[in-house]
N, C-alpha and C positions, 0 to 999 in steps of 0.2 A: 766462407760459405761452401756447402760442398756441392759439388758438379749438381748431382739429381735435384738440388735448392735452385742451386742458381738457374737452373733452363727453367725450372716453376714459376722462376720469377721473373725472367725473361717474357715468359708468356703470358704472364698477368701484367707486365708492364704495355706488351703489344697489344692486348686488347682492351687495357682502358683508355688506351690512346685513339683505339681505335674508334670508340664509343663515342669520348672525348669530341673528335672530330666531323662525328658526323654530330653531334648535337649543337657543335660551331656551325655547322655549316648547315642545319636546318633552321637555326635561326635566322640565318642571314639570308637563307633561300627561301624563305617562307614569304619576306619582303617581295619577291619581284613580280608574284601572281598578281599582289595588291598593289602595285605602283599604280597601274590604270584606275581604278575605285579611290584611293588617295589624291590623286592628281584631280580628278573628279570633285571629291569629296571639298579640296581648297582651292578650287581654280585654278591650279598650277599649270605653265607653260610646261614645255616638253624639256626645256632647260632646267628650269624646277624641279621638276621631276625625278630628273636624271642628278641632281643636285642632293637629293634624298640617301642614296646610297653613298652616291662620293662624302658624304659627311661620314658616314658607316667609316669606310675606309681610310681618311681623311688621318682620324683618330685612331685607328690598327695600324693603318700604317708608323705615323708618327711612335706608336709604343715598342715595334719592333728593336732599334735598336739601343734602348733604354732597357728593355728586358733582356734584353742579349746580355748586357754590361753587368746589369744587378744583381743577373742568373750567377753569371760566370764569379761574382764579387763573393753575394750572400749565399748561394746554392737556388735550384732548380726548383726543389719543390717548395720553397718557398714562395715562389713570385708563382709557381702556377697557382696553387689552392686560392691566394688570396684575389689572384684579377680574376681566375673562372670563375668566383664568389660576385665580386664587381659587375661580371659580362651576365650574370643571373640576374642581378638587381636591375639592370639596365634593360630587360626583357621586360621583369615583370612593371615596371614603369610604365613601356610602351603600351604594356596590355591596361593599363588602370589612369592615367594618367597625359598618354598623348591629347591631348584635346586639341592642339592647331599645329600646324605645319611649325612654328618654332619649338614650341615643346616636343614635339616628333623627333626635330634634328636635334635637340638637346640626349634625347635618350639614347636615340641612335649611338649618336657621340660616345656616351655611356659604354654602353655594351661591345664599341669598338674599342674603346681604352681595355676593358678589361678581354675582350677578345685575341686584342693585338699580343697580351703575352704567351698565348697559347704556344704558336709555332717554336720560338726559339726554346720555351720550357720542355714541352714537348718532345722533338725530335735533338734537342740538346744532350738531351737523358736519355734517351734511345740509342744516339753514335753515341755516347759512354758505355753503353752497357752491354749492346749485342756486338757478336764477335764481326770483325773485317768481311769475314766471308758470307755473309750473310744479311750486311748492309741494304743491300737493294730489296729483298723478298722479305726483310721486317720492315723496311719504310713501307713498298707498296701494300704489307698488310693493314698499315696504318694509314695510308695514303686512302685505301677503298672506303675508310669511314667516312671519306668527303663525297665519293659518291651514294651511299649509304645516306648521309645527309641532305644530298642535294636531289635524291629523288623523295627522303622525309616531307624536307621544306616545301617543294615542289606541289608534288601529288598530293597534301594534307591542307595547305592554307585553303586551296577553292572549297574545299567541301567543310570546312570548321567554319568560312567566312558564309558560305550559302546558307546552313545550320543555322550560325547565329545572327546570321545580316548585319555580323560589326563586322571591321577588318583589322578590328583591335585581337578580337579573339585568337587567330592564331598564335601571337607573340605573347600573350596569357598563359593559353596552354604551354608554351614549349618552356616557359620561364620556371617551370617545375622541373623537369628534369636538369635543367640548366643550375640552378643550384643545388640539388641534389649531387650532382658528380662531381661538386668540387671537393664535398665530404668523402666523396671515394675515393677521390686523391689524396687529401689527408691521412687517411688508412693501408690505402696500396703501396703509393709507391717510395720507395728510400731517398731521401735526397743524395745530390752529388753534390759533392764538398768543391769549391772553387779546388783546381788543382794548383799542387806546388812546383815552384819553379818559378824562371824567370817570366813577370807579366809582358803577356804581348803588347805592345800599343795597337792603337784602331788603327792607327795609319800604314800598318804593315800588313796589315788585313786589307788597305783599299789599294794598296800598290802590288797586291798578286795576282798576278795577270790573268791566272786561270780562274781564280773564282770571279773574278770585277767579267771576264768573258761568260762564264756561267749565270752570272747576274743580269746581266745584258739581253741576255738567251732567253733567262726566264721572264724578265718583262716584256719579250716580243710574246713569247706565247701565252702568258696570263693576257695579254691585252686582247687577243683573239677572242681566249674563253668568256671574260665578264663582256665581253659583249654578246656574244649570243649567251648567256648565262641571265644577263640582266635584261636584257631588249628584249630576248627570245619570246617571253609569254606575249607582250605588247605587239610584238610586230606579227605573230601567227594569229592575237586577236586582232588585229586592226586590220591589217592586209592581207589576212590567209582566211579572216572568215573562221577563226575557231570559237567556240566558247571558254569559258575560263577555265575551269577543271580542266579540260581537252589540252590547250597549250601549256599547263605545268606540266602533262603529262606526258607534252610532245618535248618539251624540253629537258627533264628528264631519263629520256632515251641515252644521253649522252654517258648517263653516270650510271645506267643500267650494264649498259657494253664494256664500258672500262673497267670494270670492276674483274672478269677474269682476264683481261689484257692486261694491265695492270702488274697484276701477282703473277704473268706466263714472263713478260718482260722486265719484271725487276727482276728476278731468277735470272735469265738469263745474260743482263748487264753484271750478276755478278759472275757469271762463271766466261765471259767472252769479251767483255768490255763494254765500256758506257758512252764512246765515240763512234760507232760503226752506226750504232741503234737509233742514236740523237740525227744522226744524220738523214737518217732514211725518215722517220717520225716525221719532222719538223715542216718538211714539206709539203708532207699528206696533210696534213695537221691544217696550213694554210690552204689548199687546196678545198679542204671540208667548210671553213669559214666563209671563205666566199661563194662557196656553192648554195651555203644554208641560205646567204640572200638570193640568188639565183632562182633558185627553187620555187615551181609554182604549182605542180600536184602535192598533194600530201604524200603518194608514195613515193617520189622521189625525195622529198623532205623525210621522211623517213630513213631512205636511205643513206642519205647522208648525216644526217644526226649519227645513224646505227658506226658508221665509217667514223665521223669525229669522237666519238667515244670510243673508237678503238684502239686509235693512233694521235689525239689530242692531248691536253693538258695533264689530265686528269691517270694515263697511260704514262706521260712523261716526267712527271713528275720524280716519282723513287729513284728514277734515271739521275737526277738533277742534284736531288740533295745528296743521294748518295755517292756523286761524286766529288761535291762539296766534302762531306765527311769523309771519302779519301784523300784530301789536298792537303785538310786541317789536322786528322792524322799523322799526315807525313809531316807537316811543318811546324805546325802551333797546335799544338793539342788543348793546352790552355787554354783556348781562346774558341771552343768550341761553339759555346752558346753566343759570342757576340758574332763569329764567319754565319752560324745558322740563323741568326736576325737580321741580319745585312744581306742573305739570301733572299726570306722573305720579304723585305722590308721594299728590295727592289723589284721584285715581281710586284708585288701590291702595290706598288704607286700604278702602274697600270689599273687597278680596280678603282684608283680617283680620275684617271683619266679618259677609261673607255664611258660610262657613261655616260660623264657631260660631252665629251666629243660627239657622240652617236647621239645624243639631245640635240646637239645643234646641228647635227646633219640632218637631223627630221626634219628640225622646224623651217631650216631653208631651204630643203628638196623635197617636202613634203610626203617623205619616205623613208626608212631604214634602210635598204637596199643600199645606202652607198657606204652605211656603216659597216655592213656586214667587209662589202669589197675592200674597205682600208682596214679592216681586222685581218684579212688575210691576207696581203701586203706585208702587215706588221709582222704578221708570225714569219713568215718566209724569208723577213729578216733576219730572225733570230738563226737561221742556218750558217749564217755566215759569218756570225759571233763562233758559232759552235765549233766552225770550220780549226779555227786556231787554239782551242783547248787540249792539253795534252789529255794523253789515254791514263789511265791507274790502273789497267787491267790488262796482263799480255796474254795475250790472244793463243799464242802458244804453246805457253803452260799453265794458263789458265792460274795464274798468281799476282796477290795483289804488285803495282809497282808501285816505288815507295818512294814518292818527287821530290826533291829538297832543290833546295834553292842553284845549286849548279850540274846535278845530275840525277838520274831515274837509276833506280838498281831496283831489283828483286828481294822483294821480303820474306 
């Protein structure tokens, strides 16, 4: 392929990913407007409730590291086209077919199995393809379609459910383009051929200190986000006095901000490094979490949202995996697509466990409020995971460094 081909197709690869991800993640955001009217709708406890996503998750998570494996076995685009296809079907179910809280959790389930292969296929095929230097500012391009997504899902279910007074509608509508993009996959992107060489085993993937540290990291600070992510609409309608539309929209905010912070800060973890930047994040990051519960005007709930979207999840992300993708680089190239599902696979257990936890801190404290405070607890953990990951990036000359297993050099 010649140079002028291949950056063409670099860029058609970053922006169906990008597309890609936010039409993941308006599916799955479009749920949390509707949890209150659901929960409603079949008498559900706030444990219940909160039980509704974690089944979501339950099943994405669970697929991460089987997609990882299968990718890296049979090729990438294989496993994506056919679960984004599955995660379509699983939509459009919910929209035609939910009729009780178990058929609910059945579909759900659905659209998580075929959801959960997204990440590993995805950004699998992405560290294959774009160059080293450049890692961090193609993830966060593809990283922003989550907040792209998550203000879709967000700002679109209240006003589709008001429209049509079901709350089935908006998982109807989005269940169109949700299978539509699988067929775009099919035609865009090239698969990547398992590579040759010697196979990694998984177990040499869970015994490397820096990514099992980076993994660690990432479930303190997803555990932050799905809760103000999944709570956030419930707790600004219940205890903030918002309307529906109003609190998609205040939660939202989050993924409005991050979206040029995001793209300024994946640039520059590649050209100065991805340990100076995690470090400062991570604490801001917890600091905004438990402020969001704190918060009792709206403009200061504003303000803070505007803050956690600057320097949260959603920001640190590109940071995260693309430093995953410089470990696996240096070490096990092979082994790309199962390091990037064992990346996700461990943040996303956090999205089964923030909101049953945050369920049953309602139902006993008869509040959110305490949820919000052990999310930011949690995240402020993660600094201290982060504290002991080595750098891949020297600071000095601004070059990747290239870790193997008993010493750092320069590549």
């Amino acid at each position: 392929m010649e140079k002028g081909d291949e950056r063409s197709y670099i860029y058609k690869v970053i922006a169906a990913f990008c597309i890609g991800w936010a039409i993941i993640y308006a599916d799955r955001t479009a749920l949390y407007p509707m949890l209150k009217i659901i929960g409603e709708d079949f008498n559900l406890t706030g444990s219940q409730t909160g039980a509704i996503t974690s089944a979501y998750f339950l099943f994405y998570v669970a697929m991460q590291i089987p997609a990882g494996i299968w990718g890296d076995k049979y090729g990438l685009k294989r496993i994506l086209v056919v679960m984004y296809l599955l995660a379509g079907i699983g939509m459009l179910l919910m929209g035609l077919k939910a009729t009780s809280y178990v058929t609910l959790l059945i579909f759900i389930a659905l659209h998580g199995i075929g959801a959960g292969a997204y990440y590993p296929a995805a950004f699998g095929t992405t560290l294959n393809t774009v160059p080293p230097e450049t890692k961090g500012i193609s993830t966060a391009v593809i990283n922003s379609g989550m907040s792209l997504g998550l203000v879709l899902g967000l700002a679109s279910a209240g006003p589709i459910y008001n429209y049509f007074q079901d709350w089935k509608m908006p998982f109807l509508v989005l269940a169109v383009p949700t299978i539509l993009m699988a067929f775009v996959y099919q035609i865009v992107i090239k698969d990547i051929r398992p590579s040759q060489g010697e196979k990694v085993p998984f177990s040499a993937i869970i015994k490397d200190k820096n990514l099992m540290l980076i993994n660690c990291a990432i479930f303190c600070s997803l555990y932050g986000f799905w809760t103000v992510v999944t709570w956030g609409p419930t707790f600004f309608q219940a205890e903030r006095g918002m309307g529906l539309t109003l609190s998609g929209i205040f939660t939202a905010i989050v993924s409005v901000t991050a979206i040029p912070a995001a793209l300024t800060i994946g640039r520059i973890s590649d050209c100065y490094g991805r340990k100076k930047l995690s470090l400062i994040l991570l604490p801001l990051a917890a600091a905004c979490v438990f402020a969001t519960g704190y918060a009792t005007s709206l403009t200061f709930l504003v303000i803070v949202l505007i803050c956690y979207g600057l320097v949260g999840k959603l920001t640190w992300d590109p940071i995260a995996i693309s430093w995953v993708g410089d470990h696996v680089s240096a070490t096990k190239p092979q082994a790309m697509g199962t390091a990037t599902a064992l990346f996700n696979f461990s943040g996303m257990l956090s999205s089964i466990a923030a909101p049953v936890i945050s369920g049953w801190l309602k139902d006993i404290t008869g509040s959110l409020q305490t949820a919000f405070y052990l999310g930011g607890v949690i995240v402020l953990l993660g600094t201290l995971f982060i504290a002991f990951v080595d750098e891949t990036v020297n600071v000095s000359s601004n070059k990747t460094v290239n870790i193997s297993t008993n010493n750092a050099e320069l590549k």
